[in-house]
Phi, psi and omega in degrees: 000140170292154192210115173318077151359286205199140163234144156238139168226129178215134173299147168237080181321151182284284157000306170313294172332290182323285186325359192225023156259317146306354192035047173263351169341351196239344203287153193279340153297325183276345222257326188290349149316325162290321176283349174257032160241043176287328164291305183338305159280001182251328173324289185326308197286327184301325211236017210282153183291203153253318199219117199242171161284128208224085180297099202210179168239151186259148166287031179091055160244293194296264155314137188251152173311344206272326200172102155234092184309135171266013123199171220195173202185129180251140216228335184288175184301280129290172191194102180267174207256127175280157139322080201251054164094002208214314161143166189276161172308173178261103143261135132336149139311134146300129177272154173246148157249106180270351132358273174271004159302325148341273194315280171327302167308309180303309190316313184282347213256323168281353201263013172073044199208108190284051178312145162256115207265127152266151172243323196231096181264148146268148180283069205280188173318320165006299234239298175323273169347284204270014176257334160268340138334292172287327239208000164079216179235083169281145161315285164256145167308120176268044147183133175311151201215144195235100168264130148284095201294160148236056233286106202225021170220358149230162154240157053233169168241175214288119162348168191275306172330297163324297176279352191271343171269338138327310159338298184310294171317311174320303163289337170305318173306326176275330168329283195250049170269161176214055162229176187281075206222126170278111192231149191230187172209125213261122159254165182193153153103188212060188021274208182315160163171181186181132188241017172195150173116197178286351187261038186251141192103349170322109158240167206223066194322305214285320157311332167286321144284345171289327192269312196293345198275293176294320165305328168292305225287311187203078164325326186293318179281303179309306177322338194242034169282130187280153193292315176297325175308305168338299219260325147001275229238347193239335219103162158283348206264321188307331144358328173290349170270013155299318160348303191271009149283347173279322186303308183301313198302333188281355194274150172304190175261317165284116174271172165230129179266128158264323216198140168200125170228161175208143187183136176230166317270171196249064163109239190218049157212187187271159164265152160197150192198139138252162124329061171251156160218168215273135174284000000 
């Protein structure tokens, strides 16, 4: 039966991209950001999934103000990395299972979780980013991706509460697949930030750590963190660590942290990123 594994939560700068589509990965701004995922990528080649679930948000490339579902599973095959007005990054296509994206979408979907089923997505940083973190400038990505939308950009989005029982539903959903698969699941975007208005460059050391600390310890309690507290105290942008409540919620309640990096500033946020796999 397939089984969840391992959760990764990693911010996805944009910035970042550039930097390693540029090479600059080594430059005395960059370079200590980049060194804290050097375990990460060495984790990865130990532990790589068969499939991983990849939890993100799109910036107006796939969705338009016009329809953005609040959340959405893309089911297709392939995925090419979009065009976010700068031309697309040199990525791989994303591979899809769409088998069990299939699978998921019923499951979750019967499990009272309205998804929005996609067959044809472009990938935009979101998504992009933390697949080149973990996993470098391979010719291809060495394991199929589920990307799972979020809406964590008009409003209103979903609770913290909400996703973190998404989470949940996910895993039931992987649970009862009835092949043989090492599936792991991705939260992305955050940490604080906020990119326009007078708080824009707000980063909130002490809120960022605090969130990654309650995620392991008590997740359950982070989940009923109110949206106004996000923007308070995170930014308007911080609202994207809800994400990474869906990923925590698909995980056992006891974990084991393999990895915890932190690092300000990335362009003009916090970076934050972790490990877990399931005790």
């Amino acid at each position: 039966m397939a089984k969840i594994s391992a959760s990764v939560y990693t911010s996805h700068v944009p910035a970042i991209g550039a930097a390693i589509d540029l090479g600059k990965t080594e430059q005395e701004y960059w370079q200590p950001v980049f060194a804290g995922y050097d375990y990460s990528k060495e984790w990865i080649k130990e532990n790589r999934p068969d499939v991983i679930l990849l939890v993100y948000n799109d910036h107006a490339n796939a969705f338009d103000s016009n329809f953005v579902p609040t959340f959405a599973i893309a089911t297709g095959d392939e995925f090419k990395p979009a065009d976010e007005g700068w031309g697309a990054r040199p990525v791989p296509n994303v591979k899809g299972h769409s088998r069990l994206a299939a699978h998921i979408a019923q499951s979750v979907i019967q499990d009272e979780f309205d998804l929005t089923v996609v067959n044809t997505i472009d990938l935009d940083h979101g998504l992009t980013v933390p697949m080149s973190l973990m996993f470098g400038q391979p010719e291809e990505w060495p394991c199929l991706v589920i990307p799972i939308a979020v809406n964590v950009v008009l409003y209103p989005p979903p609770s913290g509460k909400r996703c973190y029982a998404l989470g949940k539903a996910l895993r039931r959903a992987v649970d009862s697949f009835d092949e043989d698969l090492n599936v792991q699941i991705w939260g992305t975007g955050g940490m604080s930030h906020q990119l326009q208005g007078p708080r824009a460059g707000l980063i909130n050391r002490e809120f960022d750590l605090d969130f990654l600390e309650q995620l392991i310890a008590d997740p359950e309690t982070l989940s009923q963190k109110p949206h106004i507290d996000y923007v308070r105290l995170a930014g308007s942008e911080g609202i994207e660590l809800v994400m990474w409540l869906i990923a925590r919620g698909a995980m056992n309640d006891e974990v084991v942290e393999k990895h915890r990096f932190y690092h300000v500033p990335a362009s003009n946020t916090a970076v934050g990123h972790m490990i877990l796999e399931n005790s």
